[in-house]
C-alpha positions as CSV (number, residue, x, y, z in Angstrom):
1,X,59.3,66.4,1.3
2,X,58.6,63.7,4.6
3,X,58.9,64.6,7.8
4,X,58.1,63.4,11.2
5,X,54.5,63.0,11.3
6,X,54.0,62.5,7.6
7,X,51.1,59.6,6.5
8,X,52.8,57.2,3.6
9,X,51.6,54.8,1.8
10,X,53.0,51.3,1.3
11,X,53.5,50.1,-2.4
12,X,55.0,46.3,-2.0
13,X,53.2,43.0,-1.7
14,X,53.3,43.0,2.4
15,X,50.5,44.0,3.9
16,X,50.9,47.0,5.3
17,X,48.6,50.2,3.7
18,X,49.6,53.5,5.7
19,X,52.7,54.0,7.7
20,X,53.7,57.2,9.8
21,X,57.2,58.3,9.3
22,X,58.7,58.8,12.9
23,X,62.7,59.3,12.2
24,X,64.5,60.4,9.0
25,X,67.8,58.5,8.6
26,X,70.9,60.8,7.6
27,X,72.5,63.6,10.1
28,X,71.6,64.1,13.2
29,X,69.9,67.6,12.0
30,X,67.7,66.5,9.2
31,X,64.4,67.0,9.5
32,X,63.4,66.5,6.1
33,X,63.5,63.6,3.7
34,X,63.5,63.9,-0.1
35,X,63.7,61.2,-2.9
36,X,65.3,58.0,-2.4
37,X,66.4,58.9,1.4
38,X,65.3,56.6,3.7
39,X,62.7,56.4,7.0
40,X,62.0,54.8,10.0
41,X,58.0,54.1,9.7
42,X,55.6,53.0,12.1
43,X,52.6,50.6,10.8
44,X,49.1,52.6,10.7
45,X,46.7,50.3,8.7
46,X,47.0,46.7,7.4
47,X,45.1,45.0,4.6
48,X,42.9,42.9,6.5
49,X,42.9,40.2,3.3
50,X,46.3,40.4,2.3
51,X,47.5,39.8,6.3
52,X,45.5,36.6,6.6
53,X,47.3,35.2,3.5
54,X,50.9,35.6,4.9
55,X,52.6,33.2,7.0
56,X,52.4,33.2,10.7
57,X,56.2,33.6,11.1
58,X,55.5,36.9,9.1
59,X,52.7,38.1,10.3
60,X,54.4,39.3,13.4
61,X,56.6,40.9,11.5
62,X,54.4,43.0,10.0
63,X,51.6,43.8,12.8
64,X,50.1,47.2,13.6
65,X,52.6,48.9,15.7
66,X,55.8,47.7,14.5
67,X,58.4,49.8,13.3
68,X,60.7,49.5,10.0
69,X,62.9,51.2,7.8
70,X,61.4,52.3,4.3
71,X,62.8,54.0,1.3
72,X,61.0,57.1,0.1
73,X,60.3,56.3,-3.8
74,X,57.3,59.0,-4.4
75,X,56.6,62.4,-2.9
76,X,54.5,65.1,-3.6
77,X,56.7,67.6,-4.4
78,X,58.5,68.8,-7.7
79,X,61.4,66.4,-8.8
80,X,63.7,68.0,-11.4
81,X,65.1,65.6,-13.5
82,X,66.9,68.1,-16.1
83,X,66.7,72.2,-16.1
84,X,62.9,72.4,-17.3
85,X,61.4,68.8,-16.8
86,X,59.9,68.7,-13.6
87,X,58.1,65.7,-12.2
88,X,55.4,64.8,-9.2
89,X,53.1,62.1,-7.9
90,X,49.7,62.6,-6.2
91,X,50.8,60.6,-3.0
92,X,53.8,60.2,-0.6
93,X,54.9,56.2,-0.9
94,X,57.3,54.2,0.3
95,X,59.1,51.3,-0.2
96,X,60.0,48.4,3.3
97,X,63.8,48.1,3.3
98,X,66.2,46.4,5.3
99,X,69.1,47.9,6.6
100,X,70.7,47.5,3.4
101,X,68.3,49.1,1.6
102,X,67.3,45.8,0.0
103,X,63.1,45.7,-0.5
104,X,61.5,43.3,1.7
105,X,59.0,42.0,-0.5
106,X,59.4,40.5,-4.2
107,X,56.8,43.3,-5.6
108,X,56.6,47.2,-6.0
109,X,53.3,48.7,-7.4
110,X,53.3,51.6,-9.4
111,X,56.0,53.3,-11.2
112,X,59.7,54.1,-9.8
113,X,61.8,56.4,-11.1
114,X,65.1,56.2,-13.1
115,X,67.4,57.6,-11.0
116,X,66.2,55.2,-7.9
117,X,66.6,52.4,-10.1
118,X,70.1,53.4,-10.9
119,X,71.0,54.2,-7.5
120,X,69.3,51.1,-6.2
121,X,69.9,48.2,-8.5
122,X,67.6,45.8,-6.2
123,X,65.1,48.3,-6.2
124,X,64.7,48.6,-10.1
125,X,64.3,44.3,-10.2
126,X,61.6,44.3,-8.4
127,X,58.8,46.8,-9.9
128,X,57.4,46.5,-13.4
129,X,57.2,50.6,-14.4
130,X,60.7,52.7,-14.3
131,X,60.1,55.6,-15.7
């Protein structure tokens, strides 16, 4: 479970490391943001290397400071995915999104789950591991 305040970790190729979550997207009462619902994050800590590789027209994009919407693809908390089976990462990561919850970057490290991929077709074409 994410909420405001909440450290995150970036898993795409841009170069952004740690985010803060600041809003979650949905009603105007939710506080709390599960799988697959999407955040508006705030840019904590950039990979020094990976920044000087990108463009210049990109790297202003993607400076400390800046916010963008991301979609929550691993939390810490118990998933069920059938009475019994119960899944859960070590970290809370996310995923940069534009507004139409299409991935910024051509890359997503680590593995994504199923029902994401299912959910989010242009999610599921751009990581390697689905499990």
């Amino acid at each position: 479970m994410i909420q405001c305040g909440t450290i995150l970790r970036v898993i795409d190729k841009t170069s952004v490391v740690l985010g803060r979550c600041i809003k979650v997207f949905g009603s105007t009462k939710k506080r709390i943001a599960n799988l697959g619902d999407v955040v508006l994050i705030t840019v904590r800590w950039l990979n020094a290397k990976k920044f000087s590789l990108l463009k210049p027209r990109i790297r202003k994009r993607f400076n400390f400071g800046t916010l963008h919407r991301a979609l929550v693809v691993r939390t810490k908390v118990n998933y069920c995915r059938f009475p019994g089976a119960f899944i859960r990462f070590d970290e809370n990561a996310v995923v940069l999104v534009t507004r139409k919850v299409i991935p910024v970057s051509n890359r997503v490290y680590g593995p994504i789950l199923k029902e994401l991929c299912m959910k989010w077709p242009s999610l599921g074409c751009v990581t390697r591991c689905i499990i």
